[in-house]
Backbone as JSON, one array per atom type, in Angstrom:
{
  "sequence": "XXXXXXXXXXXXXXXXXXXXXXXXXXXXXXXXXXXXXXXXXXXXXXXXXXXXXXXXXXXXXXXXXXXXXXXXXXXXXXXXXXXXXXXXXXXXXXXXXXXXX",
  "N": [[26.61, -0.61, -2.9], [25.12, 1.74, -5.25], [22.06, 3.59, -4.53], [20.56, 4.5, -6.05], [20.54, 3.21, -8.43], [19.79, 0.79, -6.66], [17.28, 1.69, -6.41], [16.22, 1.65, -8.71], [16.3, -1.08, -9.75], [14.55, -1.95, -8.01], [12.07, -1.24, -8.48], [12.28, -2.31, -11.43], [11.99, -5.02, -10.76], [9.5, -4.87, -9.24], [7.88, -4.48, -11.35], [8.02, -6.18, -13.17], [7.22, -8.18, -11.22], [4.6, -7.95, -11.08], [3.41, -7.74, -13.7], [4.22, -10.38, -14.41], [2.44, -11.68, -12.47], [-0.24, -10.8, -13.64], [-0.37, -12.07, -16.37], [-0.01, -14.33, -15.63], [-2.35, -14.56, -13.93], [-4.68, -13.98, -15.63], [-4.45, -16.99, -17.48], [-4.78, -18.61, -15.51], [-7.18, -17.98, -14.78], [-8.36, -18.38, -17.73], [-9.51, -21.11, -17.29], [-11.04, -21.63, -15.82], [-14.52, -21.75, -14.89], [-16.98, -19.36, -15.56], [-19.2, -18.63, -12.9], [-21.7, -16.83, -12.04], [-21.63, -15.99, -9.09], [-18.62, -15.9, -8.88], [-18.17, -14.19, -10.97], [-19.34, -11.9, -9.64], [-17.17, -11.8, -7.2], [-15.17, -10.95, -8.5], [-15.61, -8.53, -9.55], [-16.26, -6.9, -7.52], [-13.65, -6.85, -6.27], [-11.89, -5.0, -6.65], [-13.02, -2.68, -5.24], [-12.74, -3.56, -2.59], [-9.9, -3.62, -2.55], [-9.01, -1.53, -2.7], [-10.97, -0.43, -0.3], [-8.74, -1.72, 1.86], [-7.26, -0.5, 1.94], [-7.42, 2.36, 2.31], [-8.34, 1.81, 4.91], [-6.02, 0.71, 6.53], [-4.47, 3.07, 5.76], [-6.01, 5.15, 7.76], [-5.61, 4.09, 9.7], [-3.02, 4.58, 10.86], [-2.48, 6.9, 10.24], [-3.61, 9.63, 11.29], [-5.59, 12.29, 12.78], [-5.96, 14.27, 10.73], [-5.84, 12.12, 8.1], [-8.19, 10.33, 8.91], [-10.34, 12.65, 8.97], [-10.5, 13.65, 6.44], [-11.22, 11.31, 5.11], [-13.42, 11.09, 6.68], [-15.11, 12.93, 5.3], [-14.51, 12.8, 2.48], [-16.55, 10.25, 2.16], [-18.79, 10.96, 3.46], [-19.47, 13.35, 1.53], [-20.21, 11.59, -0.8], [-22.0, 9.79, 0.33], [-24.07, 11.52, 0.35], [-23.84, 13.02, -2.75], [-23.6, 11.31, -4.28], [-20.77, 10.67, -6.2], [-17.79, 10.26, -7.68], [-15.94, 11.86, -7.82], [-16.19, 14.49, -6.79], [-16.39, 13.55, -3.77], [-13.3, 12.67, -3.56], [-12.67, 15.17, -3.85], [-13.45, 16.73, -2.12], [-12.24, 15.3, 0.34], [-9.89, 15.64, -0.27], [-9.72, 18.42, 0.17], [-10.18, 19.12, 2.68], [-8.11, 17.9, 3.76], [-6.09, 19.34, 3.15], [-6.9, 21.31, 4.0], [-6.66, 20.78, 7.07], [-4.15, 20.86, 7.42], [-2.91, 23.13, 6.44], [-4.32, 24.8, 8.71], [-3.05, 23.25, 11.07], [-0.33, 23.85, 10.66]],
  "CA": [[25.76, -0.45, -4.06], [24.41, 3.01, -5.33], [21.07, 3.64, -3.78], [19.58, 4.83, -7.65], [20.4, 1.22, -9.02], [18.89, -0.15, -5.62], [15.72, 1.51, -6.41], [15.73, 1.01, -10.45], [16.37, -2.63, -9.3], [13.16, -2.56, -6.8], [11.2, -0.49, -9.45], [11.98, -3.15, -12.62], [11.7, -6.09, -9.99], [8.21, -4.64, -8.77], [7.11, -4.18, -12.47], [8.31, -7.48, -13.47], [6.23, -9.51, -10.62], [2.73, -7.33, -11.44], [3.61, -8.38, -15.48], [3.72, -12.06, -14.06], [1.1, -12.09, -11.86], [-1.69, -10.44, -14.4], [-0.3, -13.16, -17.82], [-0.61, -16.1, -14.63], [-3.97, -14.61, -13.55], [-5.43, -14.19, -17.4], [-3.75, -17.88, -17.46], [-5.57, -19.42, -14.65], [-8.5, -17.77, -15.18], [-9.21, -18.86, -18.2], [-9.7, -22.52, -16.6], [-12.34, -21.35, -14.59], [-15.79, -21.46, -15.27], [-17.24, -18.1, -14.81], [-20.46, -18.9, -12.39], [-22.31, -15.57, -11.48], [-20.66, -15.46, -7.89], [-16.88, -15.72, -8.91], [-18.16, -12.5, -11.6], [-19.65, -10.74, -8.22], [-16.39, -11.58, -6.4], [-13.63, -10.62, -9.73], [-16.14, -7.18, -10.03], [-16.06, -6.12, -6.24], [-12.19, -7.25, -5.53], [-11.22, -3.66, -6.74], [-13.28, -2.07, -4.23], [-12.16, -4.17, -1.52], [-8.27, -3.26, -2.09], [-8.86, 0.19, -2.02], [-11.15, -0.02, 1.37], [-7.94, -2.01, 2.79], [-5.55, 0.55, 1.62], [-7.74, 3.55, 3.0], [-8.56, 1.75, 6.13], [-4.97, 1.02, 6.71], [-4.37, 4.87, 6.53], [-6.75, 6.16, 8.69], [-5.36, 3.37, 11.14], [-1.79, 4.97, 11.22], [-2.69, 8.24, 9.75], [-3.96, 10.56, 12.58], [-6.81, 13.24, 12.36], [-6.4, 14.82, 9.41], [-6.55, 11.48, 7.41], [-9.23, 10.33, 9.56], [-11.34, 13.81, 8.96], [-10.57, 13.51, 5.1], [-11.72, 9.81, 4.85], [-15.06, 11.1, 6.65], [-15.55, 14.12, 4.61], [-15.01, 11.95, 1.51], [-17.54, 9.37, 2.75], [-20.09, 11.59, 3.8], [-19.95, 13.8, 0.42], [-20.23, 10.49, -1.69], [-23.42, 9.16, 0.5], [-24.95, 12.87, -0.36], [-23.67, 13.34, -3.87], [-22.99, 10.34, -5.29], [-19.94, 11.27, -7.31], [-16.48, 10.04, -6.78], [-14.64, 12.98, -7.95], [-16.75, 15.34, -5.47], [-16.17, 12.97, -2.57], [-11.9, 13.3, -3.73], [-12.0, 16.58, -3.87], [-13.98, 17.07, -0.52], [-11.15, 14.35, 1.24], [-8.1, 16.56, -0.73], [-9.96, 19.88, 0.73], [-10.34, 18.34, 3.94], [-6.45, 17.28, 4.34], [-5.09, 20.13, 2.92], [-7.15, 22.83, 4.91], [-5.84, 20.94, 8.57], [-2.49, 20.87, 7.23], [-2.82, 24.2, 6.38], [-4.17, 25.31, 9.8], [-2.08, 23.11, 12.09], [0.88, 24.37, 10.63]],
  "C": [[25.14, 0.94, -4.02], [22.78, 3.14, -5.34], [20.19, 4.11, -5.39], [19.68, 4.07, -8.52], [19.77, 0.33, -8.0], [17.5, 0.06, -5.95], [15.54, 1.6, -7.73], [15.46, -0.31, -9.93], [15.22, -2.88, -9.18], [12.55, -2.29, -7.64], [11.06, -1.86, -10.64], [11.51, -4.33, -11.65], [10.23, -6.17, -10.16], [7.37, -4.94, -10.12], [7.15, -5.43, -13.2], [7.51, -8.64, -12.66], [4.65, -8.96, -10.95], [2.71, -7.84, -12.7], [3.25, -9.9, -15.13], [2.33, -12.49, -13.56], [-0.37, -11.7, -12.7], [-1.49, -11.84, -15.75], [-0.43, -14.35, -16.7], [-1.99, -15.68, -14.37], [-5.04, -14.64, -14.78], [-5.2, -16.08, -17.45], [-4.83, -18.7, -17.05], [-6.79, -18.94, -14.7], [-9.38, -18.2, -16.49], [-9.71, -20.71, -18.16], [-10.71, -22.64, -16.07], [-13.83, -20.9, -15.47], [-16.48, -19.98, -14.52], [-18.94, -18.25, -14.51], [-20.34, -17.1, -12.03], [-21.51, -15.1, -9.61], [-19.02, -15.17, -8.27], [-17.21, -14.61, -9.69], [-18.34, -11.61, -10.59], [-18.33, -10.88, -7.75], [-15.15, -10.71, -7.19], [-14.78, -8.93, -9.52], [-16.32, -6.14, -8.54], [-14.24, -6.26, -5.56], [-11.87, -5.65, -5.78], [-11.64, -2.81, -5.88], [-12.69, -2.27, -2.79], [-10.66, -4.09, -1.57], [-8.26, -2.04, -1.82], [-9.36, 0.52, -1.02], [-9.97, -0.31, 2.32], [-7.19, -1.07, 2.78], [-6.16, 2.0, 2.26], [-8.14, 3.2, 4.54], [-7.52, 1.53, 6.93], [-3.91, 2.59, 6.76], [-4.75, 5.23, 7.35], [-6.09, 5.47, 10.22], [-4.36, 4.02, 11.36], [-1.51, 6.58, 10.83], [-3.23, 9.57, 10.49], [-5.12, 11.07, 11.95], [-7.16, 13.38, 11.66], [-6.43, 13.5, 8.55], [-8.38, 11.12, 7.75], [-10.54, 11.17, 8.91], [-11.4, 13.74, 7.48], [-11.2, 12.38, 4.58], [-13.28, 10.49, 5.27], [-15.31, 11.91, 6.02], [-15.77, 13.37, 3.25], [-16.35, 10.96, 1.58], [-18.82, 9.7, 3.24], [-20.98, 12.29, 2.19], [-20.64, 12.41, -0.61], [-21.36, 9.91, -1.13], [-24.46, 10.64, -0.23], [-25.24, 13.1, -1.73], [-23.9, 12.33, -5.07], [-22.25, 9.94, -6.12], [-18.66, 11.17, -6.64], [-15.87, 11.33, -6.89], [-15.33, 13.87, -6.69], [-16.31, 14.86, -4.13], [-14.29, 13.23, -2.5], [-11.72, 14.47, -3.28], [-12.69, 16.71, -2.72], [-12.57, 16.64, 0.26], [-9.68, 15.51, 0.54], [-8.6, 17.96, -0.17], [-9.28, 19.88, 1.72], [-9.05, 18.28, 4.88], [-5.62, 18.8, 3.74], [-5.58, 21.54, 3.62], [-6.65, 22.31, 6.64], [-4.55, 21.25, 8.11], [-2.18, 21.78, 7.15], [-3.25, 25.26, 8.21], [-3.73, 24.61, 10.82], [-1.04, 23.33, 11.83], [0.8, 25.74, 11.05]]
}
């Protein structure tokens, strides 16, 4: 099989189970009584995938993620401003990369 129909394949596949899973979660959700905790838990879940997905970097990611994650994380307690805290963490990673090469 040609490896640019393997990954259209994976690509429509992928896009085809996220399509399902949001018209089943609209679905089942509207079944559900919306008490004040299940709104706190549906309004923090988005935070909580993106800490797993940046704490899963830094775990396999060496220094320079590492040093970019705290640089972001530091600016953002200081500033308060996501884009500032980004652009600190994209400085951050692209000035080691730039001087360990």
């Amino acid at each position: 099989m040609d490896a640019s129909v393997f990954g259209y394949g994976t690509i429509a596949l992928m896009a085809l189970v996220v399509y399902a899973t949001r018209i089943a979660g609209s679905e089942l959700m509207s079944h559900v009584a919306m008490t004040p905790r299940i709104e706190a838990v549906l309004k923090t879940m988005a935070s909580s995938v993106l800490v797993a997905i940046v704490v899963s970097e830094c775990a396999r990611g060496g220094m320079r993620t590492s040093l970019a994650v705290l640089a972001a994380i530091c600016v953002m307690l200081v500033v308060r401003n996501a884009y500032a805290a980004m652009s600190a963490g994209v400085a951050i990673a692209a000035a080691c990369t730039f001087l360990v090469s």
